[in-house]
N, C-alpha and C positions, 0 to 999 in steps of 0.2 A: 602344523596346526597351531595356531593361536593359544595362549592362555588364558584363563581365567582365575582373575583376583577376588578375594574376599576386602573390601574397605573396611566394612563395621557391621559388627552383628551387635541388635540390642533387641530385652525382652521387657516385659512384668514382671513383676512378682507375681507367681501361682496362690489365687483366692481360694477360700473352702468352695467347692463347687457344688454349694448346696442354696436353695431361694432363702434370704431370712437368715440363716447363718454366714454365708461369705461374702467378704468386703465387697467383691466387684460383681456379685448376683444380680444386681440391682439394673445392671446397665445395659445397654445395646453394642449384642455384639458388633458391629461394627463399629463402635467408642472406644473398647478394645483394643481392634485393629490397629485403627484409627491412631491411637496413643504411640505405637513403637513407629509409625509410618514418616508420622511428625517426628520423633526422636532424629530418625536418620536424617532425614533431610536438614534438623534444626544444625547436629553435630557436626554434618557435612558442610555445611553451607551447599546445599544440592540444588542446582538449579532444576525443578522435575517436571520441565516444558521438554529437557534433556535424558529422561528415562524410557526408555523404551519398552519397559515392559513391566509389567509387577504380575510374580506366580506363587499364588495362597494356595495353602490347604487349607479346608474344613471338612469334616468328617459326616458330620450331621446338616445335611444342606436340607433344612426347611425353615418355614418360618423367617423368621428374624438371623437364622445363619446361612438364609438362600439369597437368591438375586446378584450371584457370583461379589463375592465380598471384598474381594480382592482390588477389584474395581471401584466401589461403590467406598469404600472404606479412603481410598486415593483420595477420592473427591472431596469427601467430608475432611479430611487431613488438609486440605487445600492445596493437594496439587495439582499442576499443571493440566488441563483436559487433553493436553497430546497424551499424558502419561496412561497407558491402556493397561488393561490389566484382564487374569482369568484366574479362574477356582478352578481347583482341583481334590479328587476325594482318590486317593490309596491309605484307605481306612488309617490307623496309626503310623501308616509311611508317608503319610504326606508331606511332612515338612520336611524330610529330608529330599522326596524327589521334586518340589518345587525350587530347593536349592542347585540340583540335578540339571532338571528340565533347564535352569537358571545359565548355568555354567555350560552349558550343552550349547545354547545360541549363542554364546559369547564365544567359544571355540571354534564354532564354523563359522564365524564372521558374520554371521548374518545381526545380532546385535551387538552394541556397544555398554550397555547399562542396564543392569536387569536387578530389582529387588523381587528376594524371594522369600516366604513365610508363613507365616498359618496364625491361624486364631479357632480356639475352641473354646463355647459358653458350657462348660459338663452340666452348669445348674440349670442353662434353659433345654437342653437335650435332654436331661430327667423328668423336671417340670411341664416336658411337653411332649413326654411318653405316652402312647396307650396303653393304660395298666392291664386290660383284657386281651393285648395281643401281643404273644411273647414272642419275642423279637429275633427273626433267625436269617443268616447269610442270605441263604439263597431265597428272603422273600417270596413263598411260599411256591417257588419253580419243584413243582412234586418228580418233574424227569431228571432235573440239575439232580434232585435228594438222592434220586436212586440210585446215581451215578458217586457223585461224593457226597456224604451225609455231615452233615457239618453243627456243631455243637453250640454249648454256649462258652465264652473263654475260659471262665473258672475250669469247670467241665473238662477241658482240654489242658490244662494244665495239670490239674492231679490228674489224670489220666498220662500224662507224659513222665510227671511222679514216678508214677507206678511204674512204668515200661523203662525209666533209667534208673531203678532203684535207690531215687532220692527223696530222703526222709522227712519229718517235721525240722527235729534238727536243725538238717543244714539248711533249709530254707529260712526257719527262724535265724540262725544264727547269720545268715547277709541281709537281712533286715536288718538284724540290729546294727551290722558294719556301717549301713544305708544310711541309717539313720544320723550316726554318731562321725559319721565324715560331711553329713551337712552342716550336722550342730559346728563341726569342727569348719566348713567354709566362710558360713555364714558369721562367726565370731569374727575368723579374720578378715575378713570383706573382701573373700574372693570371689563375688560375684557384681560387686560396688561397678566395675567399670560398664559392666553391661546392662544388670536391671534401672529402668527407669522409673519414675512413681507414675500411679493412673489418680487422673484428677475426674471430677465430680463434671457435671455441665454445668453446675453454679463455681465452680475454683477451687473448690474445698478439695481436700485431699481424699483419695479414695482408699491406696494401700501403696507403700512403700517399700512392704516387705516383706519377705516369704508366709505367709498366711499357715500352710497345712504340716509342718513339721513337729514332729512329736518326740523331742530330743529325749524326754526321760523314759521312751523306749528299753526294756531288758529283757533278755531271755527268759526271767521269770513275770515279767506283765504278758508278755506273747503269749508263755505258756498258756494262759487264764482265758485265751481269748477261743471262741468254739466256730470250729472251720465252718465256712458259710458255703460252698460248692456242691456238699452233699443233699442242700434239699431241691438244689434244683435237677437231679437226677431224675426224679420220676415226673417232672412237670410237663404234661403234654402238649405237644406242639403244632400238630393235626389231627385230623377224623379219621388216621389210619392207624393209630395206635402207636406212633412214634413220639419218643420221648428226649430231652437231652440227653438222656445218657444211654439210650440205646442208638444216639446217634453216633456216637463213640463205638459199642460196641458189636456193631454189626460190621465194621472195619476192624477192630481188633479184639475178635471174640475171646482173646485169652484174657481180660481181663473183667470178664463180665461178674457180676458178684466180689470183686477182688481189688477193684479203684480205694485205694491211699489215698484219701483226702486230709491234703495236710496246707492247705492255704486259706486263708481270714483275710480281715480287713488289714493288719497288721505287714502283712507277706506278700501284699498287691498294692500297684498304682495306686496311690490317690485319687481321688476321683475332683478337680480343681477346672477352676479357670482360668484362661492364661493367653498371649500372643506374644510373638517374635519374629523377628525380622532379619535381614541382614541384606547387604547393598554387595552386587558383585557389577564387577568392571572389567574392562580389557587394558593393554597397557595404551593403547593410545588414547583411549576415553581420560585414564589418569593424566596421563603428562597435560593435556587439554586444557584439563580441571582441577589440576594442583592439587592429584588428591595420591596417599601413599595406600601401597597394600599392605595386610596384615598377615594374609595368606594366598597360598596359592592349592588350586584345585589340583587334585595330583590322579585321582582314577573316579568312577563311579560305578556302581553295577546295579542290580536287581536280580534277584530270585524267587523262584515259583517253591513250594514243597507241598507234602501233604495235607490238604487242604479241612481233612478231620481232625488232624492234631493242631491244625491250625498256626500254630504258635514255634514252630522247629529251622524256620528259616533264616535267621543270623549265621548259624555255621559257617553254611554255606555260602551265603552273601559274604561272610568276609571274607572267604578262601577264595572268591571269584574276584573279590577286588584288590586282594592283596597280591593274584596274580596279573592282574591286568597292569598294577603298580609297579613290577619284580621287585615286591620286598617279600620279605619275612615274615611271620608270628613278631619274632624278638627287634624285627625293626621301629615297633610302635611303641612310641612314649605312651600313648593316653589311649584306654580304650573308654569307648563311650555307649554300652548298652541297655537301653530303655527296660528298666525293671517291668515290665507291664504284669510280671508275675516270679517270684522270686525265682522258682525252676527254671524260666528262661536266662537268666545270667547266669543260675549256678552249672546251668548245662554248657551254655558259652564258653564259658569258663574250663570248665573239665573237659570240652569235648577239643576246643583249640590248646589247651594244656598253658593257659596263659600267668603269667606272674599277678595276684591278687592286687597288688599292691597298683598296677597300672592301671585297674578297671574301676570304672565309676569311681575316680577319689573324689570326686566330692559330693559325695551321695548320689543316688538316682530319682527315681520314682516313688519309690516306697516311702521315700521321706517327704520328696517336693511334689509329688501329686505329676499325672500325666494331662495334659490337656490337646487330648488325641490329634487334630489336624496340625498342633503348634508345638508338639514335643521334639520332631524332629531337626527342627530347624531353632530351637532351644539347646539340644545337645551340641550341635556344631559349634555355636556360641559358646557355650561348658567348655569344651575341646578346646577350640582357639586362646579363650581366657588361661586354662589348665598352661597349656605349652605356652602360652608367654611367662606367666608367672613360674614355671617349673625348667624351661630354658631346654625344654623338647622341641624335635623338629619335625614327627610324624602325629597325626590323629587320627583313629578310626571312630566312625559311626556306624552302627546300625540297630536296628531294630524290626520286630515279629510286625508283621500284618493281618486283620484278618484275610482269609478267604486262601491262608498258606504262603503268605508271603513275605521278601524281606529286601529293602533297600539296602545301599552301604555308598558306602564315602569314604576316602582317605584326602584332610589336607595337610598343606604342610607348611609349617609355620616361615613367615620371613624375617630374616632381621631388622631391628628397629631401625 
């Protein structure tokens, strides 16, 4: 079977994903896009009459993040109209199985060039929320409900709290890690070679640079902060009497009256906006095109889990890739899992027995904000950067999905 190379991954910098408050609110998503699409091509000298494919996540496909952006986004970048492209939605996993799906064609031979990547606006997906209709998985399928009853994320997170008996504590206290290994990347400009700046459509500068980080973060600010998961507990969801939080427990009735809610704004994803890219090849596309790899793709998987806890799928995604790879736990330099809520790394963590020190060094989520369709293929980026500059030769990815699910990725770095 064929390999597949990673050339270059390049992102944004993550906005406040808020209208009026963050730098890049302002703009069309597919401008965005658009900005890391041109990155690649400009850094490559990429001829993209010669790409064969471009595979995006977005999470929120309506509006202004609909009309497959992937594509549409190509065009506005000015490339090549051979260059085709498709949207895809695996909620928070997207951007890693666009990278996936990516490396997948380029292994069976069937393509030779494929960029893969995601863009998510969080501020026009709030801003163009219906505040009267509270937003649930299964899209009001009342048979899907009866079958798995599915929550809101917070919800599912102190709910998994409870059921692993992890505390305010330890959750606060990996935000604060989160936080203070950003302050600490960002000082050294370990992210310099990948983010790009987003320009205005007059030239003007948009943002440069991480937007949503809140370095003077401490486990007595955290303390102060009052968990927000608990009111959405009784908030109803249909005419049948079901609630978010009896959507939890009606699947695991030992915790009914008894949910630990110990997560805030503080101990969750940022809520940002952001896009990223990255350019994968085969070796005969490279030697062609005089271009070097930086990585190489080493396994991929995907996992299903409980679709009410939502959020429990990493584990196992990585024990499925890490066997498909025959490596190890201890074979991995850089682990990279998407904070989307501080329980799911601290579980990661404790439940693969991993050394702290290799996981998310240079902060996650909690610090740099999640921009759901384009997190995932941000991390890989993170990964690849980490192991050049740390002089590693394995990276895992992964991350929780809604609806119980979780991608994973292992690459592996090449020498310069």
């Amino acid at each position: 079977m064929a390999e597949a190379y990673i050339i270059d991954a390049v992102r944004t910098p993550r906005g406040i994903g808020k209208v009026g408050k963050g730098a890049l609110a302002h703009m069309h998503p597919q401008h965005l896009a658009a900005t890391v699409l041109s990155a690649l091509a400009e850094r490559n000298k990429l001829d993209t009459a010669t790409v064969d494919d471009i595979i995006w996540g977005t999470s929120s496909q309506r509006g202004a993040q609909g009309a497959d952006m992937g594509r549409m986004a190509a065009l506005d970048a000015g490339y090549d109209i051979k260059a085709s492209g498709v949207t895809l939605d695996r909620f928070c996993g997207s951007g890693i199985t666009t990278v996936s799906l990516a490396a997948a064609q380029i292994m069976s031979g069937m393509e030779d060039c494929v960029i893969a990547g995601g863009c998510e606006m969080m501020s026009y997906t709030s801003a163009t929320a219906d505040p009267k209709s509270p937003p649930t998985m299964d899209v009001g399928n009342l048979r899907l409900r009866a079958k798995h009853p599915q929550s809101q994320q917070g919800v599912c997170a102190d709910a998994i709290a409870t059921l692993e008996g992890i505390d305010r504590q330890a959750v606060d206290q990996l935000a604060v890690v989160s936080q203070q290994r950003a302050a600490r990347a960002i000082a050294e400009g370990r992210f310099n070679k990948s983010v790009v700046p987003v320009y205005n459509v007059d030239g003007t500068l948009a943002l440069d640079k991480e937007e949503f980080p809140r370095p003077q973060t401490t486990m007595e600010s955290l303390a102060g902060l009052k968990t927000v998961f608990n009111m959405y507990m009784d908030i109803p969801i249909d005419d049948q009497g079901n609630t978010y939080g009896n959507m939890v427990t009606r699947k695991y009735p030992q915790i009914e009256g008894k949910v630990n809610h110990v997560h805030h704004a503080g101990n969750s994803s940022g809520v940002v906006d952001g896009a990223a890219a990255l350019l994968l090849a085969s070796e005969g596309y490279m030697k062609k095109h005089g271009l070097k790899a930086r990585a190489r793709i080493v396994a991929t998987a995907n996992m299903g889990d409980c679709p009410t806890l939502m959020l429990n799928a990493p584990v196992a995604a990585a024990k499925k890739v890490l066997e498909k790879a025959g490596l190890k736990t201890t074979d991995i330099d850089v682990y990279e899992i998407n904070e989307a809520f501080s329980v799911v790394a601290e579980k990661f963590i404790r439940d693969l027995k991993l050394d702290r020190e290799k996981v998310n060094i240079n902060g996650g989520a909690m610090a740099l904000g999640h921009p759901i369709g384009a997190t995932g293929s941000i991390l890989i980026g993170t990964a690849l950067d980490e192991l050049e500059r740390s002089g590693g030769r394995y990276g895992l990815v992964t991350m929780c999905a809604a609806g119980g699910m979780a991608p994973a990725i292992i690459i592996e770095r090449l020498d310069a």
